[in-house]
C-alpha positions as CSV (number, residue, x, y, z in Angstrom):
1,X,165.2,124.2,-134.8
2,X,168.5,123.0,-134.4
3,X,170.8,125.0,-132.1
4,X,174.5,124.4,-131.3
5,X,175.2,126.1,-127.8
6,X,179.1,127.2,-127.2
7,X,179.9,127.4,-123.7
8,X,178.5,125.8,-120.5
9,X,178.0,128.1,-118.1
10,X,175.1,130.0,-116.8
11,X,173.5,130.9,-120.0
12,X,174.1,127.6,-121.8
13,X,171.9,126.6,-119.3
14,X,169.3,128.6,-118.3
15,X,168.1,129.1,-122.2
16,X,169.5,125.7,-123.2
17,X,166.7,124.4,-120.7
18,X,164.2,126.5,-122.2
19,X,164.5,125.8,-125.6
20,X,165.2,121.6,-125.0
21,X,161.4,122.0,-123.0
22,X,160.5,123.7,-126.1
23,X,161.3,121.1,-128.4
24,X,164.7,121.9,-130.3
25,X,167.4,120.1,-130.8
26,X,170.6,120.9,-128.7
27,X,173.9,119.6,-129.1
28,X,176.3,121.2,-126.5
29,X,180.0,122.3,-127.2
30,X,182.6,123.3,-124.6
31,X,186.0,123.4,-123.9
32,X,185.6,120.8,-121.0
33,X,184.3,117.6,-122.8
34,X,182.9,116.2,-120.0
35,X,181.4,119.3,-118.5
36,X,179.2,119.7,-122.2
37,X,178.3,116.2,-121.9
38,X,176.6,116.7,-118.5
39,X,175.1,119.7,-119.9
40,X,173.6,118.0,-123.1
41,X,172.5,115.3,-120.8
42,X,170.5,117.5,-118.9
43,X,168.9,118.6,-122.1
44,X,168.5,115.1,-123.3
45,X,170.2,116.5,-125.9
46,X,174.1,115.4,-127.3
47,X,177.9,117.1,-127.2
48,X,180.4,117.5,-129.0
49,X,183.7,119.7,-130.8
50,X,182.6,123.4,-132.0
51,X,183.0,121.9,-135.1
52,X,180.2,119.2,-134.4
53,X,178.4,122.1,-133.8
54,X,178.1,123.9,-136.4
55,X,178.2,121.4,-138.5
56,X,174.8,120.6,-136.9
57,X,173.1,123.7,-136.3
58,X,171.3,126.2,-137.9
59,X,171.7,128.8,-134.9
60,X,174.8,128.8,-132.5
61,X,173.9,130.3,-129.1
62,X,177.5,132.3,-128.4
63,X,177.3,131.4,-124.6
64,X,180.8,131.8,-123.6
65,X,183.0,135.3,-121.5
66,X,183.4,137.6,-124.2
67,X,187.1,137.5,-124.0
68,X,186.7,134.0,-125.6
69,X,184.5,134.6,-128.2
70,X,186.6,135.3,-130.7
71,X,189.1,132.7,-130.0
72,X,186.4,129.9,-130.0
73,X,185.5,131.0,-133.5
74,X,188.5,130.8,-134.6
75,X,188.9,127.1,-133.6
76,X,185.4,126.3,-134.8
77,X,186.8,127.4,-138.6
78,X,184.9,131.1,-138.8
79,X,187.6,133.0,-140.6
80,X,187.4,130.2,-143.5
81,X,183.9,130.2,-143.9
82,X,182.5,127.5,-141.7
83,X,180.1,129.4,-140.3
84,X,179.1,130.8,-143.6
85,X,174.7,131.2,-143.6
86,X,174.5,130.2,-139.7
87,X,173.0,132.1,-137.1
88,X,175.0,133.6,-134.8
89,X,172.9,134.5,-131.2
90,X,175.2,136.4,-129.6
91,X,174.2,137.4,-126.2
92,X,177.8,138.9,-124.9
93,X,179.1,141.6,-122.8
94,X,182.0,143.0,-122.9
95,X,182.7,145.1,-119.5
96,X,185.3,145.0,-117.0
97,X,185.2,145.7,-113.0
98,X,184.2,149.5,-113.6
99,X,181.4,148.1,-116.0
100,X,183.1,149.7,-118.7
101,X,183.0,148.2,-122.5
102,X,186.2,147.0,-123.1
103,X,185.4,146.9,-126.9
104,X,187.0,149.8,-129.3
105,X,185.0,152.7,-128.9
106,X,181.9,152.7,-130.7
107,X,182.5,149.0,-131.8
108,X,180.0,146.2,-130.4
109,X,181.1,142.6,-129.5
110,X,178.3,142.0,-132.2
111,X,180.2,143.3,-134.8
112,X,183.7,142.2,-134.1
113,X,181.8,139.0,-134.1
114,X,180.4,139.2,-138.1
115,X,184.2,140.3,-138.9
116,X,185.4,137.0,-137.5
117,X,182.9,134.8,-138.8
118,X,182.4,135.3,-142.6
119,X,179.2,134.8,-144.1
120,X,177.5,134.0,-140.7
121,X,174.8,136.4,-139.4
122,X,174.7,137.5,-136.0
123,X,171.5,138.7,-134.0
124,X,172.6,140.5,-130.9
125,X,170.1,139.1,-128.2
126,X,169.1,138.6,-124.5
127,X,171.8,140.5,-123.4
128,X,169.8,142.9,-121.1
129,X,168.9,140.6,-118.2
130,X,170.6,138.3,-115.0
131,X,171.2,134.5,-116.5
132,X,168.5,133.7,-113.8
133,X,165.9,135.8,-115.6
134,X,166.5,133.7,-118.2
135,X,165.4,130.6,-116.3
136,X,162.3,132.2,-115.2
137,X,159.1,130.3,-116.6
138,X,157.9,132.5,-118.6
139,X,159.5,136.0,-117.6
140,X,156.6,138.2,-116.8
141,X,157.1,141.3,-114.5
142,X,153.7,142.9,-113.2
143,X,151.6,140.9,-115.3
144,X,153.6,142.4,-118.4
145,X,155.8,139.6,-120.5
146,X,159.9,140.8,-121.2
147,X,160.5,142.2,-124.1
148,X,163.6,141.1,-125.8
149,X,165.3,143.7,-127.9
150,X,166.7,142.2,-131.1
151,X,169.9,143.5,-133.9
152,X,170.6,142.5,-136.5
153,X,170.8,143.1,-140.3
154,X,169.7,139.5,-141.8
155,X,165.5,138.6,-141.7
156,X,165.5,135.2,-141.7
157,X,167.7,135.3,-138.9
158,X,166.2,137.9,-136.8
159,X,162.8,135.5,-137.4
160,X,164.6,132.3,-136.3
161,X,165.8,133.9,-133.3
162,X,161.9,135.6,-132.7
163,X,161.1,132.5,-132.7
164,X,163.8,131.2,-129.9
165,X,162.6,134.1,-127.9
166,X,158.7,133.6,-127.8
167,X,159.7,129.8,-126.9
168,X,160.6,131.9,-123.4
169,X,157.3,133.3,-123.1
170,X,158.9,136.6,-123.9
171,X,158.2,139.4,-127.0
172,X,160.9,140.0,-129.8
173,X,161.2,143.9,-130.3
174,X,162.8,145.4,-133.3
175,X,166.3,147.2,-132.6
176,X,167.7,148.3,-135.5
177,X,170.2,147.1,-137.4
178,X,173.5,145.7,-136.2
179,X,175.5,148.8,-135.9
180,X,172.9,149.4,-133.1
181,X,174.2,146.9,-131.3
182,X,176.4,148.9,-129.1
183,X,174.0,151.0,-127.5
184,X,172.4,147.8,-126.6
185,X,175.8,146.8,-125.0
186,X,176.5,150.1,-123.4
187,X,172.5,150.0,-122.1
188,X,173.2,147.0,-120.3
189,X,176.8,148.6,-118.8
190,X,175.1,151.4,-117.6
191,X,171.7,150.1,-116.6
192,X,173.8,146.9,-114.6
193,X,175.3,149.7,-112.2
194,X,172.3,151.6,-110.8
195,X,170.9,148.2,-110.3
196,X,173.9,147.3,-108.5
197,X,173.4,150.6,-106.1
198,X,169.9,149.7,-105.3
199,X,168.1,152.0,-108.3
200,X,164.5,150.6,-109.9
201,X,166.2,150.7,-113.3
202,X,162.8,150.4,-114.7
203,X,161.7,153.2,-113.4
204,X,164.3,155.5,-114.7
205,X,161.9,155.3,-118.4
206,X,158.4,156.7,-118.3
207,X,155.3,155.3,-121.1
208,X,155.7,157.3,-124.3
209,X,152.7,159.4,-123.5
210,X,152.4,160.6,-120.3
């Protein structure tokens, strides 16, 4: 597959490694040039301008702050149609220092994300975890592998990006559709504070039978 990556920062690289061992194609796309050509080296992979990017890819890993999102895809054409029939992965939170969502209520990054890109389709994925769970090889916790909640309203995308995550040694689960997506992002806002305090957030969700 062939995957542009926006942004070079923890998550650019942690599953830009993973998928490069894998065997994709990267090319790398930041606002520092010369900081997404080290990064695309490291993949043995090549950079360039979000353009490049999308022009090349099929999926477009959305690795950048959430605050920036939106602006990047604006530069990369996404309110004309350039990212019309790509794949969005967008893997964003959007929480400030109380670990509150700072999107409008009931309204995920997700989906402010497929009103700014027209004709692209998002996937809301790999939100859930630490960037270094991400580099783990493969994530497995008590012998069981991660399972990666996925949303999203488009199949062939939601099986491109079941794909990306079994290339992690992880399990795609089904989450709905993509208005869904923001109790995915408010899951990850609450569950990020009791780990914070100490809590074994696992623990706080018992099997279905008992």
């Amino acid at each position: 597959m062939r995957i542009g990556i926006f942004g070079t920062g923890g998550m650019a690289d942690a599953l830009g490694t993973q998928w490069a061992r894998a065997g994709h194609d990267l090319l790398v796309s930041g606002r520092d040039p010369a900081k997404a050509a080290a990064l695309a080296k490291q993949f043995g992979a090549r950079s360039g301008s979000w353009s490049d990017a999308v022009e090349f890819a099929d999926a477009i890993l959305l690795a950048l702050p959430a605050e920036s999102v939106l602006d990047v895809l604006d530069t990369a054409g996404a309110a004309s149609g350039a990212l019309d029939g790509k794949i969005l992965i967008d893997p964003t939170n959007a929480i400030d220092e109380t670990l509150f969502p700072q999107t409008p209520p009931g309204i995920s990054m997700a989906e402010l994300i497929t009103a700014k890109a027209v004709g692209a389709h998002v996937v809301k994925a790999f939100n859930l975890c630490h960037v270094d769970v991400w580099r783990l090889t493969p994530p497995v916790f008590d012998g069981r592998p991660l399972a990666v909640p996925l949303c999203g309203g488009d199949e062939r995308a939601l099986d491109h990006v079941r794909t990306l995550v079994r290339d992690l040694g992880c399990v795609p689960i089904d989450g709905g559709g993509l208005d869904r997506a923001v109790l995915m992002e408010a899951t990850m806002a609450f569950v990020v504070k009791l780990w914070f305090d100490g809590a074994d957030a696992q623990a706080i969700l018992p099997p279905a039978t008992v």
